[in-house]
C-alpha positions in Angstrom: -72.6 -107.4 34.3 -76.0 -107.2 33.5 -77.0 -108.5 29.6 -78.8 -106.3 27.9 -79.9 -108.6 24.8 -81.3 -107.4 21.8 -84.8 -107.9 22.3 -87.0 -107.9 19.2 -90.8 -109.0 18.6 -92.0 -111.5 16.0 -91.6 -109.1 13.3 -87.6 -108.2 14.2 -87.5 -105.0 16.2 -84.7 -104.1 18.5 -86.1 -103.5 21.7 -83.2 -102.5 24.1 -79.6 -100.9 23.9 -77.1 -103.3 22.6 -74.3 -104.5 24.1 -71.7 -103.1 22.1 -71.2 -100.3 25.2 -69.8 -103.2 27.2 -68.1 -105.1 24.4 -64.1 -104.9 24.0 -62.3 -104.3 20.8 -61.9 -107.2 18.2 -59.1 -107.5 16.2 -60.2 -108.2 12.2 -59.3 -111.6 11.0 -60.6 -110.5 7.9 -61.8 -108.1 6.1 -65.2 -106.7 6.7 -66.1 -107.9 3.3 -65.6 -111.8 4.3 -67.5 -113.3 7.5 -66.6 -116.3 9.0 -69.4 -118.4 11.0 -67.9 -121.3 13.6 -70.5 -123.5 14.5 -71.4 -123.6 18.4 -71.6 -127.5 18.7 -67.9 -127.2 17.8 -67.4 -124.2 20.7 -70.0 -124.7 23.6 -70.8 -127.8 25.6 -74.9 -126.2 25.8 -76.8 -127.8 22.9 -79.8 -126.4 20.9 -83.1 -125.7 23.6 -80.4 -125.4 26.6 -82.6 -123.3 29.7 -81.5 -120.3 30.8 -83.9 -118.7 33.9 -85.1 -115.0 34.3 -83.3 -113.4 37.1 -80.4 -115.6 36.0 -77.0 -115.2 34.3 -76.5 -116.6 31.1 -72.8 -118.8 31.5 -72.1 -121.2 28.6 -69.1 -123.6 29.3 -66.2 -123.4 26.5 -65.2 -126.9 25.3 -61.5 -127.1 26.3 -60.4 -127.0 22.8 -61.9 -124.5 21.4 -60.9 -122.0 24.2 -57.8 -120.2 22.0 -60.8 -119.6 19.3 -62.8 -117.8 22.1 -60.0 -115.9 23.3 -58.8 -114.6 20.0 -61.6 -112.5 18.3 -64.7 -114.1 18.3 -67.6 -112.5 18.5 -71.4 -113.5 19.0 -74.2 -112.2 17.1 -77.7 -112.7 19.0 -81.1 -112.7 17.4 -84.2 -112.7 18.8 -87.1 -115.2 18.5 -91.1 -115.0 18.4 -93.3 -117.2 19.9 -92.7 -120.0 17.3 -90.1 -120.8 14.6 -86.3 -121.4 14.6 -85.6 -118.4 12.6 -85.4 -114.6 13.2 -88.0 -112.9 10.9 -86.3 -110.3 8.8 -86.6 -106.5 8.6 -86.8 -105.8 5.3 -85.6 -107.4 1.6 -83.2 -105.5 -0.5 -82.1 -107.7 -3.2 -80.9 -110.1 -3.1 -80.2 -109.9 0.6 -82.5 -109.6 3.7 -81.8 -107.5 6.6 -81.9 -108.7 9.8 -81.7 -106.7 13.3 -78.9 -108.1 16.0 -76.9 -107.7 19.4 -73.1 -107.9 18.8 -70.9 -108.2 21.9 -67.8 -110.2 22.8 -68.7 -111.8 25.9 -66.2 -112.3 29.2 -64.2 -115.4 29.1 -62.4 -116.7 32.6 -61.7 -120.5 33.4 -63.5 -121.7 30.6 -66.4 -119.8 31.1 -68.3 -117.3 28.8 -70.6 -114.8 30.6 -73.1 -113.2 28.3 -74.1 -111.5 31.5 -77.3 -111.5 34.2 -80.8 -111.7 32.8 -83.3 -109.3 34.8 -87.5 -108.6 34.1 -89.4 -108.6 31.2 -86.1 -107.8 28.5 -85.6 -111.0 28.0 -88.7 -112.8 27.7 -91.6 -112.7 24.6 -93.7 -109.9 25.3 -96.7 -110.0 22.6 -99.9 -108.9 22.7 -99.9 -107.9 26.0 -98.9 -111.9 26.9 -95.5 -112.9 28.2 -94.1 -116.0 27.6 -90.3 -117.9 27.3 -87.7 -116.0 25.6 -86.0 -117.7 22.7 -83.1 -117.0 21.2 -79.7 -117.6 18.3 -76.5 -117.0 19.3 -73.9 -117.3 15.8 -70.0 -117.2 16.4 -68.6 -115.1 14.3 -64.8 -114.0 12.8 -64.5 -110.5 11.1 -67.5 -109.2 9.2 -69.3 -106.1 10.0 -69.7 -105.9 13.5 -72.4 -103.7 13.2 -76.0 -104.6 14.6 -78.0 -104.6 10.8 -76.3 -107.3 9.4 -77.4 -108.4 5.0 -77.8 -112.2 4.4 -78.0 -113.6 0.7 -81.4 -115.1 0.7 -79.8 -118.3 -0.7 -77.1 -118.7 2.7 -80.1 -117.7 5.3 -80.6 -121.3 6.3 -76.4 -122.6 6.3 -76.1 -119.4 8.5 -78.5 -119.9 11.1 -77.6 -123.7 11.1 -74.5 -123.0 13.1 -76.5 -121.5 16.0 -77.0 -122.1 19.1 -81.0 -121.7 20.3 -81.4 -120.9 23.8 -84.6 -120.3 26.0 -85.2 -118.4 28.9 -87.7 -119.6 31.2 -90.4 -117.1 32.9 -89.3 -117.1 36.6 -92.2 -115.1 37.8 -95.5 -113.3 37.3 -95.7 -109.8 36.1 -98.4 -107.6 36.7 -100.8 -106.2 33.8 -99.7 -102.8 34.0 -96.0 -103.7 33.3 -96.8 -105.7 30.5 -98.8 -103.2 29.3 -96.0 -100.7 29.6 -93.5 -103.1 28.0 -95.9 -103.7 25.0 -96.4 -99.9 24.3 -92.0 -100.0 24.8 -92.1 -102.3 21.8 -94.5 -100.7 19.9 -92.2 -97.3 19.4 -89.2 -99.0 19.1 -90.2 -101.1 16.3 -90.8 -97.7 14.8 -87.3 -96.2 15.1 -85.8 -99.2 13.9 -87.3 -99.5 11.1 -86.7 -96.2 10.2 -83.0 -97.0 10.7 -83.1 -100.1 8.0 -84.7 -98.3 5.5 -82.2 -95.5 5.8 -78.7 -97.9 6.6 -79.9 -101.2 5.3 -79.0 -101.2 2.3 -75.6 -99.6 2.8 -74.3 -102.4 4.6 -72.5 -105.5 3.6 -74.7 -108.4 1.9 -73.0 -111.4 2.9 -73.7 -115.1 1.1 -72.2 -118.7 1.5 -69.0 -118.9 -0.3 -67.9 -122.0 1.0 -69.2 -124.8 3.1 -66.1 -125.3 5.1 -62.4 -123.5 4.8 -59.4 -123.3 7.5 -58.1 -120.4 8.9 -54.8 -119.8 9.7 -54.7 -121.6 12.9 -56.5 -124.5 11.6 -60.5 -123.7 12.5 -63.0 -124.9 10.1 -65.3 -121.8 9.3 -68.2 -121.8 6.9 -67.4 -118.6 5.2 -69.4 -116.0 3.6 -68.4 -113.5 1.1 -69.5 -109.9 0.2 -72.4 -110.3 -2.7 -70.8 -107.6 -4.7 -67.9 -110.0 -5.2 -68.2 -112.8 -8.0 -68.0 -116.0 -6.7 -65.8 -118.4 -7.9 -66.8 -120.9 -10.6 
């Protein structure tokens, strides 16, 4: 399977088809009004700044007991990375939420294994300004939600989100040639037009989701930082 990772520039744009083509259906733990976020230290053995390598596959190994979470509806949410900085810039701010572009798949599991996929050419590395460099990247776990790629975040439960990340980097395995990057920069430039033509006209129609809770249980017994539609009260 070849990933096809959202790629997006410093300022957020979706550069390349998502993988939602190649992703299977997810059964609902909740309802798309309530997001649950598991944090990766507590689902990968790969810690923060784990190496992936262009022309590579990206393979994370499950921690053995966290495989029944990985195997009953989770489902990652990746977001791209600039240059510098540990967080995705956002779209666009719609109060009191900002949107935020994404890749949503559910990945292959076998033996312990989760496959995002093989990583090929300039898609996955930081293409700005006509200079390439690393490509960086968040990968959140999530349960239910809206499994669509615009995804609202309170501006208060940015930071407790991202915290249960995992960042990974893919190293530069080659040289590319000027005209390529070229052509890839001019690929960024219209795509960062279409999309954000597509938040102004569907950001604000999706869910805004906030920090409800630091920590809850599901039904099987996972601790999940949950997050709760804005247009819900929270509870004093």
């Amino acid at each position: 399977m070849k990933a096809t990772f959202l790629i997006a520039a410093a300022v957020g744009a979706a550069l390349v088809p998502s993988l939602q083509s190649q992703a299977r259906a997810q059964p609902s733990l909740f309802s798309d009004r309530e997001l649950g976020v598991i944090d990766a230290r507590e689902l990968v053995q790969e810690q923060n700044g784990h190496q992936f390598h262009d022309g590579g596959q990206v393979i994370l190994t499950i921690l053995p007991q966290a495989r029944a979470r990985l195997a009953s509806g989770v489902r990652l949410r990746i977001f791209r990375l600039g240059r510098s900085g540990r967080l995705p810039t956002p779209w666009k701010f719609f109060h009191p939420c900002f949107v935020f572009n994404s890749t949503v798949l559910v990945p292959a599991v076998s033996q312990g294994l989760l496959n995002l996929g093989t990583l090929e050419g300039l898609d996955y590395l930081t293409v700005e300004q006509n200079r390439v460099s690393d490509g960086r990247f968040l990968i959140v776990f999530e349960q239910g939600g809206d499994s669509r790629e615009i995804v609202r975040l309170n501006r208060d439960s940015i930071r407790s989100y991202f915290s249960k990340a995992l960042y990974i980097e893919v190293r530069q395995g080659r040289d590319y040639g000027v005209r390529d990057i070229r052509r890839r920069s001019d690929e960024i430039q219209q795509l960062i037009l279409q999309n954000r033509a597509e938040v102004l006209i569907n950001g604000p129609q999706r869910n805004c989701y906030r920090l409800r809770t630091a920590d809850v249980r599901s039904d099987r017994g996972d601790r999940l930082a949950m997050l709760g539609d804005c247009a819900i009260p929270q509870a004093r």
